[in-house]
N, C-alpha and C positions, 0 to 999 in steps of 0.2 A: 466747484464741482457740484455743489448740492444744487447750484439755479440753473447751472444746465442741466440735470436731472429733471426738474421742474419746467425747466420749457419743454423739455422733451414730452412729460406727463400732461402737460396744460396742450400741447401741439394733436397729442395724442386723443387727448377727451372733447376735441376742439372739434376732430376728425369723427370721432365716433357718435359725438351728438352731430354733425352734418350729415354722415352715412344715416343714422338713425331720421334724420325729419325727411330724408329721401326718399325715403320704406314708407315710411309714413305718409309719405303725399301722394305716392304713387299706389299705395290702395284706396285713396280718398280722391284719386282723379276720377271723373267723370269716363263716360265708356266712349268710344268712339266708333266711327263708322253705323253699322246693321244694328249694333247693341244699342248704340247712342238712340236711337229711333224707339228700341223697343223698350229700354228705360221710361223715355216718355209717353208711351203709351200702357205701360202697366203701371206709370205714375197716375194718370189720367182714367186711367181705367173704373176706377169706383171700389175695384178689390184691394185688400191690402196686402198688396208685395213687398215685399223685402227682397232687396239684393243681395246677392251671397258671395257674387264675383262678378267681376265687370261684363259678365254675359249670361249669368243665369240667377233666375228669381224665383221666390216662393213664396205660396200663398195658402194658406187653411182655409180648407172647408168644410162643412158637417152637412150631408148627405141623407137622405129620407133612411137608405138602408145601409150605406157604406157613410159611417160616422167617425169625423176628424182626419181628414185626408188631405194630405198636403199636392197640389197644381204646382207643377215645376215648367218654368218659362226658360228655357236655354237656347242661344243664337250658337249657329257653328256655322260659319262665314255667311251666305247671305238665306240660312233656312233657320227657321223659328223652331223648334221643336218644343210642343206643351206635352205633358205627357203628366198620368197618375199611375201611379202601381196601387193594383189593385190589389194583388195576394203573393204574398211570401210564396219563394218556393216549397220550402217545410209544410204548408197549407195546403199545398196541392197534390191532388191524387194524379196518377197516368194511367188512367181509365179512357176505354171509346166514347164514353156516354158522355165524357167532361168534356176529352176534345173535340167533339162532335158539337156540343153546347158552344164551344168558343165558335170553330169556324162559323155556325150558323153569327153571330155576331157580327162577323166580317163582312157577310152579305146582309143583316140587318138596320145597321146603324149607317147613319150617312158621317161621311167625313172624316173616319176615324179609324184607326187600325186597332187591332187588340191580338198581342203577339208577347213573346217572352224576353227578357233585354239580357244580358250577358251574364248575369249570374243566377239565372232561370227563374226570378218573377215576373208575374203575369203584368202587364201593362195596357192600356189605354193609350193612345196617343195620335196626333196627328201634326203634321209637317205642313209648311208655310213658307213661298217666297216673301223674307222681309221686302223687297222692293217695292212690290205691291202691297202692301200691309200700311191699313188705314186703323184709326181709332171704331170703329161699326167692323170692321172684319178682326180686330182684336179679341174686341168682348167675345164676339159669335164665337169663334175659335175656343177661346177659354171656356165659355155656357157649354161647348158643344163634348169635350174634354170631360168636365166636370160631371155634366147630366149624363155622358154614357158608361163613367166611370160605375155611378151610382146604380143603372140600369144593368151593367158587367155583374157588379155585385151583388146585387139581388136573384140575379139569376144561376148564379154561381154558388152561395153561400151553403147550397144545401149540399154539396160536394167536398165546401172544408173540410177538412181537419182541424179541432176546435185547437185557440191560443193555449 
């Protein structure tokens, strides 16, 4: 009675260390398809990424005016989406004069939108067919992200509401 207790137990931890190294390998697989590309291009890239899930990455960066801001690289089927949030929504006034400051943005800055994401912080961002995405329109992409984040911010700051 007691060894077949025991195979059952040994059968059982047999089971659950093979479910456990399965979980485990399957967050440590490599990305595939659009992400697979764009993994090795923000390997390649010069900045330091870190993946976070098999389709989205992050990078720090520290800004002339907008200081320690994390570039977020996420694929959702075959569009690249970099994006930074530039300001909390708690930081933001709803004044004419702020939204009026943004739209001008929209028509200022090339390549980039600057809009509100689903739980009303203000964002940076810009969209990309991975198909066509090269290592030279990576960088540009991310530089372009980055620097107008930085440029948002500057132009915005006197509008916060302080942390």
């Amino acid at each position: 009675m007691l060894t077949r207790a025991r195979s059952r137990a040994t059968i059982w931890m047999i089971l659950a260390a093979a479910l456990a190294a399965a979980v485990v390998s399957a967050q440590d697989a490599a990305p595939t398809g659009g992400a697979a590309k764009v993994d090795q291009l923000a390997k390649a890239s010069g900045y330091s990424f870190s993946r976070k899930t098999d389709s989205v990455w992050a990078a720090d960066f520290v800004g002339k005016n907008l200081k320690n801001f994390r570039l977020v690289v996420a694929v959702q089927g075959d569009v690249l989406v970099t994006f930074v949030t530039v300001a909390d929504k708690a930081r933001m006034p709803v004044n004419i004069a702020f939204m009026r400051k943004l739209l001008r943005y929209n028509s200022t800055l090339d390549r980039v939108k600057i809009g509100y994401d689903d739980d009303g912080d203000l964002f940076v961002r810009c969209d990309a067919s991975v198909r066509v995405l090269d290592a030279t329109e990576f960088h540009s992409i991310v530089d372009q992200v980055s620097a107008a984040s930085d440029e948002v911010y500057k132009g915005i700051v006197e509008f916060l509401n302080q942390e």
